[in-house]
FILOGU-717224 format. One record per residue: x, y, z of N, C-alpha, C in turn; residue in one letter. Coordinates in steps of 0.05 Angstrom, whole numbers, padded with zeros to 5 digits, always signed. Example, Ala and Ser with C-alpha at 12.3 -4.5 7.8 and 13.67 -1.06 7.14 Angstrom:
! FILOGU-717224
+00264-00114+00156+00246-00090+00156+00264-00066+00156A+00257-00045+00142+00273-00021+00143+00258+00001+00157S
***
This chain:
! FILOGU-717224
+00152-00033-00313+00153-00029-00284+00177-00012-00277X+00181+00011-00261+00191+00021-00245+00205+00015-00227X+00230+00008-00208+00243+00002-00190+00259+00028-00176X+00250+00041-00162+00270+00059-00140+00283+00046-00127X+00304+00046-00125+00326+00042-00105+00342+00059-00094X+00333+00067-00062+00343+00090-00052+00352+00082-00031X+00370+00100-00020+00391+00096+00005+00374+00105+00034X+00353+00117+00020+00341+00131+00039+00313+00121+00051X+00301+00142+00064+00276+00125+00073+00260+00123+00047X+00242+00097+00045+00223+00087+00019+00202+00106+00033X+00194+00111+00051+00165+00120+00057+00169+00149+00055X+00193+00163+00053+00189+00193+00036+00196+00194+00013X+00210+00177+00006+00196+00176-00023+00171+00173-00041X+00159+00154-00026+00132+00137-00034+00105+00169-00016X+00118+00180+00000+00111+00213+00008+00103+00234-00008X+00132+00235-00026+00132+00253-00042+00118+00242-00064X+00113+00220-00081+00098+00220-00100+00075+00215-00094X+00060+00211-00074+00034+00217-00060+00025+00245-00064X+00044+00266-00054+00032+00289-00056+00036+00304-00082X+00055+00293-00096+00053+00305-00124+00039+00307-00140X+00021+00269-00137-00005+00264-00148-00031+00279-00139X-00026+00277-00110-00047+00295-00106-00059+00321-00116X-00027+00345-00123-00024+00370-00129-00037+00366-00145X-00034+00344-00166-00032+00350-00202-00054+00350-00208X-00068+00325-00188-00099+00323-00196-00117+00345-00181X-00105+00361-00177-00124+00387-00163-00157+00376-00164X-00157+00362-00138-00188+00345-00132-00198+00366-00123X-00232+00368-00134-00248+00370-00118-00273+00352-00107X-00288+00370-00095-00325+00350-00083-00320+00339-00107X-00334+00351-00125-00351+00326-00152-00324+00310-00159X-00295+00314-00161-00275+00299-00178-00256+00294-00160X-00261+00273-00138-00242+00268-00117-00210+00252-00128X-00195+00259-00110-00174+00238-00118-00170+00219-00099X-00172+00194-00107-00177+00165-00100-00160+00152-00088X-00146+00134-00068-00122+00137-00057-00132+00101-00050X-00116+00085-00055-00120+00051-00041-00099+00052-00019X-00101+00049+00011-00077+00041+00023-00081+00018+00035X-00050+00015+00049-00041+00001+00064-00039+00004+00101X-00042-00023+00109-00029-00020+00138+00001-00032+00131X+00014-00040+00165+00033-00045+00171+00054-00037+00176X+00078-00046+00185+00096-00027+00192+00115-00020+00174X+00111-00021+00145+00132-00008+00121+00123+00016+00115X+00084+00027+00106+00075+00049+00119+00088+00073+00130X+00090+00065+00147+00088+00082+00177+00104+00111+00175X+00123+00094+00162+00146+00124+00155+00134+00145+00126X+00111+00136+00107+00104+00145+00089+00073+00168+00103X+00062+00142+00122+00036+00165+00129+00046+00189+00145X+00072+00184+00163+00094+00206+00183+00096+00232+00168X+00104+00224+00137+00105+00251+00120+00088+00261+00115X+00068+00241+00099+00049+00255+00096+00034+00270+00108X+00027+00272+00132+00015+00290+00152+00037+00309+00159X+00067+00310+00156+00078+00336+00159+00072+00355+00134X+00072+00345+00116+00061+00353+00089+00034+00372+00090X+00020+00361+00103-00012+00372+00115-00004+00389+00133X+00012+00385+00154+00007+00407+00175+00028+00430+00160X+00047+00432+00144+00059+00445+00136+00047+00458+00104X+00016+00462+00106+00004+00468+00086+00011+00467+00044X+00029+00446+00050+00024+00426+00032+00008+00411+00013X-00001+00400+00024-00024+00384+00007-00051+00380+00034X-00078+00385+00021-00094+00378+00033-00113+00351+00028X-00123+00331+00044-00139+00310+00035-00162+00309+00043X-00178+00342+00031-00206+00341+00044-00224+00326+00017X-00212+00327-00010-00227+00321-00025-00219+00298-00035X-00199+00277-00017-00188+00260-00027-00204+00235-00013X-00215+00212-00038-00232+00189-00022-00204+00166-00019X-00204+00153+00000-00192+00130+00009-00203+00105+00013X-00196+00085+00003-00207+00050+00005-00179+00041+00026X-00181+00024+00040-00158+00005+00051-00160-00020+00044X-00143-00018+00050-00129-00057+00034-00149-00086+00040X-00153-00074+00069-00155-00102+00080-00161-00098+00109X-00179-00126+00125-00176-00120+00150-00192-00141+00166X-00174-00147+00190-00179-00174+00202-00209-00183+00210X-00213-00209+00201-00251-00215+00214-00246-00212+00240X-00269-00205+00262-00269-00211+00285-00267-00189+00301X-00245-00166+00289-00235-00144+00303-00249-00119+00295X-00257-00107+00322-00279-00084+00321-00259-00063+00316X-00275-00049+00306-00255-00013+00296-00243-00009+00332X-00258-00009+00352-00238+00001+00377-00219-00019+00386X-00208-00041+00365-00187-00057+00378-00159-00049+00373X-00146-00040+00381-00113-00031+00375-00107-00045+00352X-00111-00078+00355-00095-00083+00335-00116-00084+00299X-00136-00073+00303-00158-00071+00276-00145-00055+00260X-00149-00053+00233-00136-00030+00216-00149-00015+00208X-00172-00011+00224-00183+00012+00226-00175+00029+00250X-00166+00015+00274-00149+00041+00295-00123+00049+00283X-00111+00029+00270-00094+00032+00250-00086+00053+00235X-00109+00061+00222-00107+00079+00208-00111+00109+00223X-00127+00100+00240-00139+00127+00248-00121+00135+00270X-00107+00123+00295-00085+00128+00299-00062+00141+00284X-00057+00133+00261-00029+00139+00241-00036+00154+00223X-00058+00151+00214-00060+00172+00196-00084+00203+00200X-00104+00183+00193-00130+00202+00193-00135+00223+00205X-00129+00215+00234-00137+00235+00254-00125+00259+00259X-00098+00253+00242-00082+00275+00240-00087+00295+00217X-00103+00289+00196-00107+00298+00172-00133+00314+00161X-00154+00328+00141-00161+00339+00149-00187+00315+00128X-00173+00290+00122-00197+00274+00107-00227+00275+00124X-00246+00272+00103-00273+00266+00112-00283+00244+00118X-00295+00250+00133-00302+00213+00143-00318+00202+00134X-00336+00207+00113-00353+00200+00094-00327+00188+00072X-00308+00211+00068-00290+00199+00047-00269+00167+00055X-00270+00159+00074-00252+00141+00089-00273+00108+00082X-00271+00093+00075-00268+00070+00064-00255+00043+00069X-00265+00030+00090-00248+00006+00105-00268-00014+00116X-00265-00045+00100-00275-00061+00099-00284-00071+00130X-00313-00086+00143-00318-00076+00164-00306-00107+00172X-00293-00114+00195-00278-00134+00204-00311-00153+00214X-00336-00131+00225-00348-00148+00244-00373-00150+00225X-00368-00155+00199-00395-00156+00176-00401-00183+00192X-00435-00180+00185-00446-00209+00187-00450-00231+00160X-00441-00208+00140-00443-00242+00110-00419-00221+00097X-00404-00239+00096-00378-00230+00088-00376-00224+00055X-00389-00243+00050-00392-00242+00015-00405-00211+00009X-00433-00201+00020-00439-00182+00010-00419-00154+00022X-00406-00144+00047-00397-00136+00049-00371-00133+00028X-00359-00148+00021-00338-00155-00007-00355-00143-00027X-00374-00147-00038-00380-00143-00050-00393-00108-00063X-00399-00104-00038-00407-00071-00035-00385-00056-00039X-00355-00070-00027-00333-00053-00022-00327-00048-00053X-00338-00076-00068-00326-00078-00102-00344-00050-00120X-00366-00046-00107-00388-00029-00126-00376+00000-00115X-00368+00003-00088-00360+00031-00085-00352+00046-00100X-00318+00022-00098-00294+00035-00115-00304+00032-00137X-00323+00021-00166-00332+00025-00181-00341+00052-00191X-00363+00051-00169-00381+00075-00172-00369+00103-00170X-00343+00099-00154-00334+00130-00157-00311+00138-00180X-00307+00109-00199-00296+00111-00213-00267+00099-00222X-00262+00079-00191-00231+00072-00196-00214+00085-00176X-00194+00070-00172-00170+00082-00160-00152+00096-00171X-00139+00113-00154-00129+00127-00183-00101+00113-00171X-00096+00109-00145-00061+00099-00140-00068+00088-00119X-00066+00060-00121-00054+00040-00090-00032+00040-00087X-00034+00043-00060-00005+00033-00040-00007+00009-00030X+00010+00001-00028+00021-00015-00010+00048-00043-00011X+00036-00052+00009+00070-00067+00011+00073-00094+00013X+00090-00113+00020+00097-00136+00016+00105-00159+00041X+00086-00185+00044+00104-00194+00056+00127-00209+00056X+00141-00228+00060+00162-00251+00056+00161-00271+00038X+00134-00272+00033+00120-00296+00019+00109-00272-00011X+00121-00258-00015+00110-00241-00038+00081-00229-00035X+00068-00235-00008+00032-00228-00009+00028-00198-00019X+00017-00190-00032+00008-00159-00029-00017-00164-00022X-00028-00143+00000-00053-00138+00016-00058-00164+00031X-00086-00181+00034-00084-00221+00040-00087-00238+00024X-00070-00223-00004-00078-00249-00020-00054-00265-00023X-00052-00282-00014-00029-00309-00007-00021-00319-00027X+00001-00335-00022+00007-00347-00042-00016-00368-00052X-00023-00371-00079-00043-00389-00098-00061-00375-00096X-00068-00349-00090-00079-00327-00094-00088-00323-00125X-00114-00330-00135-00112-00321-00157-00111-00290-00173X-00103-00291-00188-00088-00255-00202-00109-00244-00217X-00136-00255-00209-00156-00250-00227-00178-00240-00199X-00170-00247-00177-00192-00242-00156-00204-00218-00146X-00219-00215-00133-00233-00192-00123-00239-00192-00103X-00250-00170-00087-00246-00178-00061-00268-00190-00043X-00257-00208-00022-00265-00222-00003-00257-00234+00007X-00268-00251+00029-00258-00272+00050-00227-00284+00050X-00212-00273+00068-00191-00306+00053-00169-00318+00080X-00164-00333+00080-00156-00347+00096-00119-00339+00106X-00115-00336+00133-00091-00331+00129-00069-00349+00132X-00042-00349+00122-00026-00374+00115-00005-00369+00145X+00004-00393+00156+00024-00395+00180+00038-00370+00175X+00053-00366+00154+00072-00349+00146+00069-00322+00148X+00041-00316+00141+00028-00288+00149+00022-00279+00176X+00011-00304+00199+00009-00309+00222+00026-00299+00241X+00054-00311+00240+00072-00306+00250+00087-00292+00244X+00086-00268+00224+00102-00245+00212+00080-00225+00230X+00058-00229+00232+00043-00217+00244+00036-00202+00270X+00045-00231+00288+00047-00235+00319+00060-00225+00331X+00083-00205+00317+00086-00187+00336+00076-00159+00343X+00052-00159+00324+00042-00140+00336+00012-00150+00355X+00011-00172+00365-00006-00187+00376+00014-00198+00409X+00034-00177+00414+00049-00188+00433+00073-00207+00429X+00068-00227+00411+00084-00250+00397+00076-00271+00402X+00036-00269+00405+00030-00297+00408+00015-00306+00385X+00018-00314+00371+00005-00330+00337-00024-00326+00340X-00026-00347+00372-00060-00355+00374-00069-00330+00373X-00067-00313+00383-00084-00274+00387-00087-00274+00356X-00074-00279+00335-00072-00266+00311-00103-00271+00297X-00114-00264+00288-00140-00277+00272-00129-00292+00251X-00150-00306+00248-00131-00330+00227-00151-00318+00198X-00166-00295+00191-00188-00297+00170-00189-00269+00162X-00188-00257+00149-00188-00229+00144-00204-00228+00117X-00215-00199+00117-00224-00194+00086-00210-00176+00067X-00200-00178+00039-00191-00168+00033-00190-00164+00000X-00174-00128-00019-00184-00130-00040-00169-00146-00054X-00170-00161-00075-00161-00182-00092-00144-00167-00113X-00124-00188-00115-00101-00181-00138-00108-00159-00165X-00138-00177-00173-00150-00160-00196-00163-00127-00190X-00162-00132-00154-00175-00100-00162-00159-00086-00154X-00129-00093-00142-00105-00073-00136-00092-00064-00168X-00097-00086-00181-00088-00088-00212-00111-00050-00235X-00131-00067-00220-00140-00044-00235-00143-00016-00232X-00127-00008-00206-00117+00018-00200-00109+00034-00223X-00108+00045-00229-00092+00069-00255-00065+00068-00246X-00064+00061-00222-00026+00069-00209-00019+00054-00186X+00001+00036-00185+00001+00020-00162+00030+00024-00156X+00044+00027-00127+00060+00042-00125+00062+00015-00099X+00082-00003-00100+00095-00016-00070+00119-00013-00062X+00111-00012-00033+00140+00001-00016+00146-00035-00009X+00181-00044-00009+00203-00057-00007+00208-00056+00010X+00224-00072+00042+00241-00061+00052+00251-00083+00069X+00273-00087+00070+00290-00104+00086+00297-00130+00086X+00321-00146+00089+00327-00164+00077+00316-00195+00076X+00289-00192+00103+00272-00215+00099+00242-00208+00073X+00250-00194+00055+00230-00186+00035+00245-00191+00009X+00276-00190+00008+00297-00193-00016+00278-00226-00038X+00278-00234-00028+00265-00256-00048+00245-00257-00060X+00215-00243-00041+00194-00233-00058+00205-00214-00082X+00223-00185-00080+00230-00173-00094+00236-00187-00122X+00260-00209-00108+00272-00223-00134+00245-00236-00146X+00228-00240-00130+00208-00257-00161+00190-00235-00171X+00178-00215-00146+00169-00195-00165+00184-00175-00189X+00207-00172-00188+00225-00160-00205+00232-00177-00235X+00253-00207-00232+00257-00222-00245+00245-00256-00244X+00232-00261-00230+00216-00282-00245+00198-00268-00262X+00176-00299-00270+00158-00289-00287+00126-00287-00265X+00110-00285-00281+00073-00282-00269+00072-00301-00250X+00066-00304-00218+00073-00330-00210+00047-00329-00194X+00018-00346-00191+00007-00333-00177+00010-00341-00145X+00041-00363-00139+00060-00365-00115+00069-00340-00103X+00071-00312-00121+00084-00295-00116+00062-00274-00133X+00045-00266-00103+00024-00244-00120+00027-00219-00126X+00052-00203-00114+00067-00191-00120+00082-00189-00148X+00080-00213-00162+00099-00213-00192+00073-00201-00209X+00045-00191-00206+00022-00195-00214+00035-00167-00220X+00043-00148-00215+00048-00122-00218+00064-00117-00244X+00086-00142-00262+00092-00142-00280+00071-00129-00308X+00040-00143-00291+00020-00145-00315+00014-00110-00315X+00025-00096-00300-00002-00065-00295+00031-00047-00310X+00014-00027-00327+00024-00004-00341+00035+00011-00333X+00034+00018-00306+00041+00032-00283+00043+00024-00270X+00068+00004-00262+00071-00011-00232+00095+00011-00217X+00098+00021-00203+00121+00023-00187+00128+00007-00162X+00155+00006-00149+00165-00012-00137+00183+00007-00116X+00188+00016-00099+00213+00027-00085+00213+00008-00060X+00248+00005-00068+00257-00014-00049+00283+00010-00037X+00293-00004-00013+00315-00004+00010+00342-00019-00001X+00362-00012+00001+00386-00024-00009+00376-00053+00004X+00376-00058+00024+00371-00091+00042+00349-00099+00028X+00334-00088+00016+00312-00113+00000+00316-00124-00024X+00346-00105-00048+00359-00116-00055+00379-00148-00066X+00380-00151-00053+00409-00174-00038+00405-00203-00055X+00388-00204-00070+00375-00222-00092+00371-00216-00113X+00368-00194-00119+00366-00182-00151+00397-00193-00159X+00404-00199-00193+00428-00192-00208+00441-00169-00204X+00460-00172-00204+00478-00147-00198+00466-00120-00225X+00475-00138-00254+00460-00121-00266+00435-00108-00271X+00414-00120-00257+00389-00114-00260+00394-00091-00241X+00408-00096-00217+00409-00073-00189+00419-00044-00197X+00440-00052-00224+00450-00030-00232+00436-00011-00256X+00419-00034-00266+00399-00012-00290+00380+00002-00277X+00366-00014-00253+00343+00004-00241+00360+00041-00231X+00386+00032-00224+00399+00046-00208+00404+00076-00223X+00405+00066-00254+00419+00082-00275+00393+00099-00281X+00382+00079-00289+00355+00092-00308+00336+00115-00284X+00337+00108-00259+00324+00134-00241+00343+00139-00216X+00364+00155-00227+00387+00163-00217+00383+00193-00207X+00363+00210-00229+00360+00232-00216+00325+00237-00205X+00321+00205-00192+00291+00205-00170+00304+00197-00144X+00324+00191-00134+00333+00168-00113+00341+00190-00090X+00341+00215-00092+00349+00233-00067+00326+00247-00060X+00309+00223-00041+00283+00240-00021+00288+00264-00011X+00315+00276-00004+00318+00295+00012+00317+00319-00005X+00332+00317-00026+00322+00332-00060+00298+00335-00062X+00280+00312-00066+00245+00310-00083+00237+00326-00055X+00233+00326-00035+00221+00334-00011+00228+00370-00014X+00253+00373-00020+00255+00405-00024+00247+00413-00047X+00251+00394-00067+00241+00417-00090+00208+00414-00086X+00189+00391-00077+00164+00398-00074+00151+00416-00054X+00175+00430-00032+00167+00447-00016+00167+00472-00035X+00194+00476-00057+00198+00499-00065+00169+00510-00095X+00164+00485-00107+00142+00484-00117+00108+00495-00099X+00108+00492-00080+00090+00508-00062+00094+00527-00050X+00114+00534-00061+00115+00578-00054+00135+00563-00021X+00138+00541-00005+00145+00541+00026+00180+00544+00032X
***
């Protein structure tokens, strides 16, 4: 596993190796490059770049297919708070993806199981992910799989925990009850089977998930530690998400990618790599 620790923003970092991958895999129609994301507000500063990236002829994501994480039962794509306006607000609409290529679990399915289940044959059928994003809550969740989440699951139905609720609610105004209590989402085992899983860290009510995803062991309390198991995990955290790691562990991550930790560097030399 991988650990960035940068002073700087996580989401141009987690920017820049978005579009590097993109470059490298020079996608086309028949050989798309595959992208898993995330909502929420750790995001936000990663999709920001990325679309300056696009409008500054950069990288393009016409041939690039996208799956999302996850997304609340109940809530229709025109609800603000769905993560499908979500996306399409923050990201999409700004970008030059296809909408055939766009991929987001439907909140208002009528049998939840088969919808899960279609979402499982997609990403199959086109071959895999090639890199998920995403991020973390307080309770270690990556995407809705909660704590006792099994590390073997796939996706569907799952219930959401108080803890998720009320980390939630403020984007529901700050009332719990608004929150949906039920969402669908992909499972530990199929973020696992990405080729590349890449989570953004950030701030000091997340420092303890870090500490068990970093130095505990496999916990399936902490679904986040599930990333220990993948060949390619990366991790970029915020000095504040920190504050629980060993001092020495803080200092090897620190050592060993010492010359990745200056976004403002990786962001110019990938401009200077595109002739910009």
């Amino acid at each position: 596993m991988r650990v960035i620790i940068t002073e700087k923003n996580i989401g141009d970092w987690a920017a820049v190796y978005v579009a590097k991958k993109i470059l490298d895999a020079k996608p086309t129609g028949e050989k798309p490059f595959v992208l898993g994301l995330p909502t929420g507000g750790t995001p936000l500063a990663m999709y920001k770049r990325l679309i300056q990236f696009y409008q500054d002829g950069i990288i393009s994501f016409e041939n690039v297919v996208t799956f999302n994480m996850d997304e609340y039962v109940g809530l229709s794509p025109a609800n603000d708070q769905s993560y499908h306006y979500y996306m399409y607000e923050n990201f999409f609409k700004h970008i030059d993806a296809k909408e055939e290529n766009i991929n987001i679990l439907n909140g208002l399915a009528t049998d939840y199981k088969k919808e899960c289940e279609d979402y499982e044959a997609k990403i199959k059928a086109i071959g895999g992910i090639d890199l998920f994003l995403g991020g973390i809550g307080p309770d270690g969740h990556i995407a809705f799989n909660e704590p006792g989440s099994s590390l073997s699951s796939r996706t569907r139905d799952k219930e959401l925990t108080m803890d998720t609720i009320i980390a939630n609610a403020r984007f529901f105004g700050g009332d719990i009850d608004r929150v949906p209590k039920l969402s669908l989402t992909v499972g530990v085992g199929t973020i696992l089977d990405a080729k590349e899983v890449l989570i953004m860290v950030n701030g000091h009510n997340k420092a303890r998930a870090l500490h068990h995803a970093v130095e505990q062991g496999v916990n399936h309390m902490w679904t986040i530690s599930a990333l220990q198991l993948h060949p390619k995990g990366i991790i970029v955290s915020d000095e504040a998400a920190c504050t629980e790691l060993k001092v020495g562990t803080y200092r090897y991550f620190k050592d060993i990618e010492k010359s990745n930790l200056d976004t403002d560097l990786l962001i110019e030399e990938l401009y200077k790599s595109c002739g910009k």
